[in-house]
MILUMTOR-829928 format. One record per residue (C-alpha): x negated, y negated, z; residue in one letter. Coordinates in steps of 0.5 Angstrom, whole numbers, padded with zeros to 4 digits, always signed. Each point is the difference from the previous one (the first is absolute). Layout:
<roses>
XYZA...
</roses>
This chain:
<roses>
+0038-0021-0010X+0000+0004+0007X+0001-0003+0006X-0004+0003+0006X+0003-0003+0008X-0006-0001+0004X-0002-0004+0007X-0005-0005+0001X-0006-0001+0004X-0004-0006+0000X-0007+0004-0001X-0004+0000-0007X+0004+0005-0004X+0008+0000+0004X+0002+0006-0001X-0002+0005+0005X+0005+0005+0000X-0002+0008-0001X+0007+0001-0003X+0001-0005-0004X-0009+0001-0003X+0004+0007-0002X+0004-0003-0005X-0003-0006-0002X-0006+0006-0001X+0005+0004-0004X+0002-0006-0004X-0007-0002-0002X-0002+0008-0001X+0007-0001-0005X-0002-0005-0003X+0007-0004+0001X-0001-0007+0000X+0003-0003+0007X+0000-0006+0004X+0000-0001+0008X+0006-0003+0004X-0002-0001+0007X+0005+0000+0005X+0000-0003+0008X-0001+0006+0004X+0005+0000+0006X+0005-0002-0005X-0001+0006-0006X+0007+0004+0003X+0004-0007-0002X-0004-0002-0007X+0000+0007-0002X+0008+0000+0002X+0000-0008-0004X-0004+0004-0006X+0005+0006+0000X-0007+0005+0001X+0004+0006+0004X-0003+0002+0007X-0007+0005-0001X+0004+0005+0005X+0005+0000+0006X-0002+0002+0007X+0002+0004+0006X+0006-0005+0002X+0003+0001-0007X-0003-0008-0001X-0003-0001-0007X-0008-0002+0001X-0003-0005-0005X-0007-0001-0003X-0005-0001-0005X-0002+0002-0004X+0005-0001-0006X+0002-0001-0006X+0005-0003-0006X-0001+0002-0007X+0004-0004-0004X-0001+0006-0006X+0005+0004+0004X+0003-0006+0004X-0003+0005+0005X-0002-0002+0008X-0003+0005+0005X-0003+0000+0006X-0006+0006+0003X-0007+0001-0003X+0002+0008-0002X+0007-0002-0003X-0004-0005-0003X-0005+0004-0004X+0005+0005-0002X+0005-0005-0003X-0007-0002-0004X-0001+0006-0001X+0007+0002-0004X+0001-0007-0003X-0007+0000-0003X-0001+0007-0002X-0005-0002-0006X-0004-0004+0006X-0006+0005+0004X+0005+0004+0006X-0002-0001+0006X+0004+0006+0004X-0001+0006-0002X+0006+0005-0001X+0001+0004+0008X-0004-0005+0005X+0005-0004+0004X+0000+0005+0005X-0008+0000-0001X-0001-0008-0001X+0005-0001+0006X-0005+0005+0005X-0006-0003-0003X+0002-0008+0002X+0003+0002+0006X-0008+0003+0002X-0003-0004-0003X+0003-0006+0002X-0002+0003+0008X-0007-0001-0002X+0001-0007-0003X+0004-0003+0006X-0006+0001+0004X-0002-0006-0004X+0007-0005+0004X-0004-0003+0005X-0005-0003-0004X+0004-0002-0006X+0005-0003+0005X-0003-0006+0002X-0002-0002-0007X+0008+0000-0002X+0002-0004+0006X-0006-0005-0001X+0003-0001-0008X+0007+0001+0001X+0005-0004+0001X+0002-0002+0007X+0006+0004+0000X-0003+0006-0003X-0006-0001+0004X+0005+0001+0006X+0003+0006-0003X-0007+0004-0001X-0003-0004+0007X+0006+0004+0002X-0002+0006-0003X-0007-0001+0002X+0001-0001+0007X+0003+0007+0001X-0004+0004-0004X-0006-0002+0004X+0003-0001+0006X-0003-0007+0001X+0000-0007-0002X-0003-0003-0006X-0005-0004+0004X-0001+0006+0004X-0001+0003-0006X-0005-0004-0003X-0004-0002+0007X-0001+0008+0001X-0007+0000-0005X-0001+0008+0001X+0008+0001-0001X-0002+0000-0009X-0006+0004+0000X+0005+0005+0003X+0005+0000-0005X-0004+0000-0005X-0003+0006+0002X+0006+0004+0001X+0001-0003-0007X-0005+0003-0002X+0001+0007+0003X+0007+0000-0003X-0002-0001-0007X-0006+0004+0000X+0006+0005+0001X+0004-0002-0005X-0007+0001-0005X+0000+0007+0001X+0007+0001-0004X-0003-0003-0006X-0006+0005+0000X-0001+0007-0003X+0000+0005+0004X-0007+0001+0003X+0000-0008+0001X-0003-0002-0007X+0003-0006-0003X+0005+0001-0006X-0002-0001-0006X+0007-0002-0003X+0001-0008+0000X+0007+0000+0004X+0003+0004+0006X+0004+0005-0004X-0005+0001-0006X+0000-0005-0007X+0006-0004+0001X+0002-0006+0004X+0006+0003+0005X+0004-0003+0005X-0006+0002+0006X-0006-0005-0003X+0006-0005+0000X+0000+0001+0007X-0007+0001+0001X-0002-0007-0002X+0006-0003+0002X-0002+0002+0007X-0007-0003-0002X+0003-0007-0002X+0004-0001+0006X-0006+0001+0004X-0006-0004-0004X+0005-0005-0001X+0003+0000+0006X-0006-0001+0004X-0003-0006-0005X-0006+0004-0002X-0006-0002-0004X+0002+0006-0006X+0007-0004-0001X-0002+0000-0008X-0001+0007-0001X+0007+0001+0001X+0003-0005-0002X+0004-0001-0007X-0004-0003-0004X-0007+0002+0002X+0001+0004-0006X+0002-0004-0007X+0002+0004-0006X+0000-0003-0007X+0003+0003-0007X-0004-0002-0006X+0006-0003-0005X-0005+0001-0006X+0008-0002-0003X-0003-0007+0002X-0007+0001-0003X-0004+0000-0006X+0000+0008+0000X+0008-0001+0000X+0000+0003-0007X-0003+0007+0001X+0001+0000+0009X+0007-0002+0001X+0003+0005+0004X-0007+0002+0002X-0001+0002+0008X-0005-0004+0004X+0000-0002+0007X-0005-0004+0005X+0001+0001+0007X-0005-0004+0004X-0002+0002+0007X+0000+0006+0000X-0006+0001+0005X-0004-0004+0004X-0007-0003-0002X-0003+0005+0005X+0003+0005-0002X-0001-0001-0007X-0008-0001+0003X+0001+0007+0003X+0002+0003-0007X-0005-0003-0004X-0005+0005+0007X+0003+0006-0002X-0001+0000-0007X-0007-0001+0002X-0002+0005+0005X-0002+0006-0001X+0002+0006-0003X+0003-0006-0005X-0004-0003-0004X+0000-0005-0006X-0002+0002-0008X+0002-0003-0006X+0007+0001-0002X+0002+0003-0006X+0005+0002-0005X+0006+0004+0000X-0001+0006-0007X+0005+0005-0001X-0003+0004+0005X-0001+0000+0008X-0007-0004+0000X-0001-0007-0002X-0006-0002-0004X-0004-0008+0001X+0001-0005-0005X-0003-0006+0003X+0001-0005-0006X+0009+0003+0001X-0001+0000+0009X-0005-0003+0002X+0000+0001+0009X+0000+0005+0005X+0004+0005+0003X+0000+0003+0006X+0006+0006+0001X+0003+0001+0007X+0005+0007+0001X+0003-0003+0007X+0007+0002+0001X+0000-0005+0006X-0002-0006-0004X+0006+0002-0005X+0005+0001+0005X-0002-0007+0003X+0000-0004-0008X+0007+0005-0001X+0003-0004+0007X-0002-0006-0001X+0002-0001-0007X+0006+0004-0001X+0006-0005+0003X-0003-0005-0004X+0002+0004-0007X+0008+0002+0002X+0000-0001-0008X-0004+0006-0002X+0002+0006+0006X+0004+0003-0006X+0000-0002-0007X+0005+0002-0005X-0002+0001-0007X+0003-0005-0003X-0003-0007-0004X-0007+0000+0000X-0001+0005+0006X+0003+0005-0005X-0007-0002-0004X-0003+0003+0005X+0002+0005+0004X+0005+0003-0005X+0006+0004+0000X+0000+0001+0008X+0001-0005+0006X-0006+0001+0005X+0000-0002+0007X-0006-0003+0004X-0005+0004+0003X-0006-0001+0004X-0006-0004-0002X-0005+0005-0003X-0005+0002+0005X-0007-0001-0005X+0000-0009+0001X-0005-0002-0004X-0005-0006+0002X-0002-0005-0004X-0006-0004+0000X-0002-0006-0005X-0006-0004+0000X-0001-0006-0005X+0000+0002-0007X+0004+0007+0002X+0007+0000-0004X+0005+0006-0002X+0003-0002-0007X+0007+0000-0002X+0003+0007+0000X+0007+0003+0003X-0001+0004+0006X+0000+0009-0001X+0005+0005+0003X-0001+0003+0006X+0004+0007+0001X+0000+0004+0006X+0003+0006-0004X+0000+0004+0008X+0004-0005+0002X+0005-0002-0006X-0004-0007+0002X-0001-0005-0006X-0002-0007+0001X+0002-0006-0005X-0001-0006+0005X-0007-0002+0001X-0001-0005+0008X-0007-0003-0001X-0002-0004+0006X-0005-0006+0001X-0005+0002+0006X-0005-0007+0000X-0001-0007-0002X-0006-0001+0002X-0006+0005+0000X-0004+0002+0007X-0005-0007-0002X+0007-0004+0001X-0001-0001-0008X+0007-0002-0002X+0003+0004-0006X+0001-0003-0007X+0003+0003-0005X+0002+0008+0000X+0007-0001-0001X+0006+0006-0003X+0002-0003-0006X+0006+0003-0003X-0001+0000-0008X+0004+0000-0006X-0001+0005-0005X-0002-0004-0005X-0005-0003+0005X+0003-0008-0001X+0004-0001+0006X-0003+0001+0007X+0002-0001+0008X-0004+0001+0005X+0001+0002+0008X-0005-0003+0005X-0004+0005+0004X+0002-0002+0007X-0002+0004+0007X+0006+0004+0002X+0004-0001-0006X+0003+0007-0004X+0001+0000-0008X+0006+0005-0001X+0001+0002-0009X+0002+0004-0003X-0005+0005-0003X+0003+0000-0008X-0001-0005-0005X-0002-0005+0004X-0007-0002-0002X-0004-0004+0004X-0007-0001+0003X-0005-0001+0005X-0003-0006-0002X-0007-0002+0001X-0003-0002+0007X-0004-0006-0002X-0003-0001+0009X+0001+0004+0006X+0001+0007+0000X+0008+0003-0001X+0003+0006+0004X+0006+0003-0001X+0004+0006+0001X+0005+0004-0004X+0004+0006+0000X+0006+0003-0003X+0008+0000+0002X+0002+0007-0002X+0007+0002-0001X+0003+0007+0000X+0006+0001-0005X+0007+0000+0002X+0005+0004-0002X
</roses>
């Protein structure tokens, strides 16, 4: 298991260095399993130098500069130091894992930190105080240091001045309104691609949202969840370890919970609702375009959504939490599904299909059909299907209703309870399941597509 070298603080999630968020981000992106080992900050030139971890870069006066973060990969008996040359090393060490560089931008990336970090630094003078309030007395020294030069005044000064933040924050806030333009087309419109260089995860976002864990964190706000590690948790479904063993084994499901907030869940379930988008029952795929209603088969309501926004949102928040399925390789049971060819993932489809059932409504066991964009070279072979409500709108709580996944021979089940915010990722072929019977309450759920375009 990797090791990653981190400093301390004593605030709620420890780490608050954006560099060291680039790697543990990447990490997890990855999928490498890690653990953190915390090192005291005024002393990580001689733990580095106790550890063997070599300097990230040597300075002007030809002395060598230690930092975090690094790291020890005991695979390779490796150590390095430096979040760039970090992510590089995984990145050629693990090449079955997604890739973070892209070929040709470390001329690209440099510029852009080097930017970016400007508008960032903004945010020194406020985040400052809450380091050296959770620091060690020695660290809170050195960043008090740092500090006092920067605003030239003493911290009491600084904190005594009631005006004095109001000001930073606004001048903040203008650097980062700058910032934002550069990820806008460019008549000013928002992008519809989920990361800053298009599809992929690259060592940009790595940079964004390191800058932005350094800042909530740093300055102990209220959103420290959002962005912590484990505010989204991840489950394979080991159907090796359940009764459906003997036709599932090797079978792909996941839940990832947390996906999104109640609220933002609430605000799904509006949009679905407001015109031009309508609910009618839903239907049944035939073997033509249309789809025909056989309530005693799916019974509930359906109301359809084309929204490349709301894709591109599902698509962000899922995708690092599924690394196992940004390529497959047609082999064991994907070569079942996808056939000869391997496939990378795409974008969630655009078309997102709500789904409303009352008491009584059902959807019976059935495989999910295929859905081919023959334009885009795009098919899907894994479904997501997220639970928007517990509850309905008169605060009847929700029984009943769950997926359940099915033999075949329809002996032998396991069930996946609706839970707000939660996603249900399997794959589309072979794996039977259902949409059980609401028994009260009123169940609204949401599904798409991950679409995956062939690789050579």
């Amino acid at each position: 298991m990797i090791t990653l070298y981190d400093f301390a603080v004593n605030a709620p999630n420890k780490s608050i260095s954006p560099f060291t968020w680039r790697v543990r981000l990447a990490l997890n992106i990855k999928g490498i399993k890690h653990q953190t080992e915390w090192l005291d900050f005024p002393k990580i030139e001689e733990q580095s130098k106790k550890l063997g971890i070599p300097p990230s870069e040597i300075k002007p006066d030809g002395k060598p500069f230690y930092s975090i973060p690094a790291i020890y990969d005991p695979s390779t008996n490796t150590r390095i130091s430096d979040s760039l040359k970090i992510i590089e090393y995984l990145d050629k060490t693990y090449p079955d894992k997604p890739q973070i560089i892209a070929p040709g931008t470390s001329i690209l990336n440099a510029s852009f930190s080097w930017a970016f970090g400007k508008s960032v630094f903004t945010l020194f003078p406020l985040v400052a105080p809450h380091m050296i309030a959770n620091s060690t007395p020695e660290a809170s020294s050195i960043f008090r240091a740092r500090f006092e030069g920067r605003v030239k005044m003493t911290l009491e000064e600084f904190e005594n001045d009631k005006a004095l933040p109001a000001k930073l924050w606004a001048e903040a806030e203008e650097a980062f309104t700058t910032a934002s333009a550069w990820f806008k087309t460019p008549d000013g419109q928002e992008r519809l691609q989920p990361w800053i260089m298009g599809r992929e995860i690259t060592f940009a976002d790595l940079i964004v949202w390191g800058a932005l864990a350094w800042a909530v964190y740093g300055t102990g706000g209220e959103d420290e969840a959002t962005m912590s590690e484990s505010s989204s948790t991840a489950t394979l479904i080991d159907f090796a370890s359940t009764s459906l063993a003997a036709n599932y084994t090797s079978f792909y499901a996941k839940i990832v919970d947390d996906v999104f907030t109640e609220e933002e869940c609430t605000e799904l379930i509006k949009l679905a609702s407001t015109a031009p988008h309508e609910w009618k029952p839903a239907g049944l795929s035939t073997t033509g375009p249309t789809q025909t209603v056989h309530t005693d088969f799916r019974n509930s309501d359906r109301a359809l959504v084309f929204d490349d926004r709301v894709a591109a949102k599902i698509y962000e928040r899922l995708r690092p939490l599924v690394p196992e399925i940004h390529e497959i390789s047609p082999t064991g049971e994907w070569s079942l599904i996808t056939g000869k060819a391997g496939r990378k993932q795409g974008p969630t489809w655009k078309l997102v299909s709500f789904l409303r059932y009352g008491p009584g409504h059902y959807f019976k066991p059935h495989c999910d059909g295929l859905v081919e964009l023959e334009e885009e070279n795009q098919k899907a072979f894994v479904t997501l299907h997220m639970y928007l409500n517990d509850r309905d709108e008169n605060g009847v709580k929700l029984e009943g209703g769950s997926t359940r996944f099915w033999t075949p021979n329809k002996k032998h089940f396991l069930d996946v309870e609706p839970k707000i915010g939660r996603v249900l990722v399997f794959q589309q072929r072979m794996l039977v399941h259902s949409g059980e019977e609401v028994l009260a309450g009123m169940k609204y759920t949401m599904r798409s597509d991950f679409m995956f375009e062939q690789t050579p």
